[in-house]
C-alpha positions in Angstrom: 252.5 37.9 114.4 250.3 40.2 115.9 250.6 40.2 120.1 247.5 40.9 122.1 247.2 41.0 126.0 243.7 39.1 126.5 241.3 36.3 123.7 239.3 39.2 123.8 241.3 41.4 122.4 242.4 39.2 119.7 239.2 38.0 118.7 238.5 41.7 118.1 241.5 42.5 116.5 240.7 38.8 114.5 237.2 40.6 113.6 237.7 43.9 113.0 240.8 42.4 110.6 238.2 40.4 108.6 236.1 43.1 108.1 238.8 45.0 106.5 239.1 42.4 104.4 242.5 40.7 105.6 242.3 37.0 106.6 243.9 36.7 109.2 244.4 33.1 111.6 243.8 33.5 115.6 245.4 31.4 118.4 244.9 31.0 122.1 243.6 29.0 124.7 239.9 29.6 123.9 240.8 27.3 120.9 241.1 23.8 121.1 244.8 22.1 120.7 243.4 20.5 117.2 242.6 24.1 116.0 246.1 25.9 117.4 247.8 22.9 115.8 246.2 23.6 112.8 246.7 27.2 112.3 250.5 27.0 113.4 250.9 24.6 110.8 249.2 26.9 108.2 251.2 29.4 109.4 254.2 28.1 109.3 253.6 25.8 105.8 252.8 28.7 103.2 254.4 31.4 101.6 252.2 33.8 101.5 251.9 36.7 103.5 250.0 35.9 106.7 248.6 37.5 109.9 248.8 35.5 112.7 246.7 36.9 116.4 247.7 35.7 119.3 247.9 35.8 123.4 249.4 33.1 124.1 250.8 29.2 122.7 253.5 30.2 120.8 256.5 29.8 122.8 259.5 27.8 120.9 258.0 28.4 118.2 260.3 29.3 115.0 259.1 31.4 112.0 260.6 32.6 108.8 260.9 36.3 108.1 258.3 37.2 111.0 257.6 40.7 112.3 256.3 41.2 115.8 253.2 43.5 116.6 252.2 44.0 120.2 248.6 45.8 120.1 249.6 46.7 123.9 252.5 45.9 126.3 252.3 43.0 128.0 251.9 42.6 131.4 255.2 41.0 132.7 258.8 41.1 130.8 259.3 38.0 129.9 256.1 37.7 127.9 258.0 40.9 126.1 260.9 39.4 125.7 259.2 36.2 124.2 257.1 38.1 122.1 260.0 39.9 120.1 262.2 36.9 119.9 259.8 35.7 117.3 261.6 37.7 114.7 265.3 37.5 113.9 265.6 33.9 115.1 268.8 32.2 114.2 270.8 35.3 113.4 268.4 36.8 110.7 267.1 40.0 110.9 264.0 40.7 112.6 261.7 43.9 113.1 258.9 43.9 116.2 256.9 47.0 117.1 255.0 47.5 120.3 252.1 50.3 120.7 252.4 51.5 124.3 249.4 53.1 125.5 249.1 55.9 128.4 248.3 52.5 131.0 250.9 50.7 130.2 253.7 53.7 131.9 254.4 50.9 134.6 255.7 48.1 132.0 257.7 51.3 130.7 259.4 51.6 133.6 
């Protein structure tokens, strides 16, 4: 699961990832619940390696051998907190990197 701050940042991160030949599925609120639905069950349902961009709308969710991206920090954090408790869930091992750019020296704090 890759973490972005804003929809516009991961629809870019959605495009850019196309383009480099990756297929990867995008969630958030821009979406309609059908389509979120959709792509959390596609998600979830297969074994294959998946990429999964998202700012939001993923809260309880549970996912098997995930690691955690953030493309930036978030803003508050619980959404941090929330973010890397995607991996590791029920006592497995998990792995979640965050980038931290020179803006974000506040959430560092």
């Amino acid at each position: 699961v890759v973490f972005c701050n804003t929809k516009e940042d991961a629809d870019w991160l959605n495009e850019a990832m196309c383009e480099a030949r990756y297929n990867p599925r995008v969630s958030h609120s821009g979406y309609t619940q059908q389509h979120r639905d959709s792509v959390m069950k596609a998600f979830v349902d297969t074994n294959e390696p998946r990429i999964l961009i998202s700012c939001d709308g993923i809260r309880g969710m549970d996912f098997v051998k995930c690691d955690v991206y953030s493309l930036d920090a978030p803003s508050y954090l619980n959404d941090f907190v929330h973010r890397i408790g995607r991996s590791g869930r029920a006592g497995a091992l998990g792995r979640s990197l965050s980038l931290v750019w020179p803006g974000d020296k506040k959430f560092l704090k």
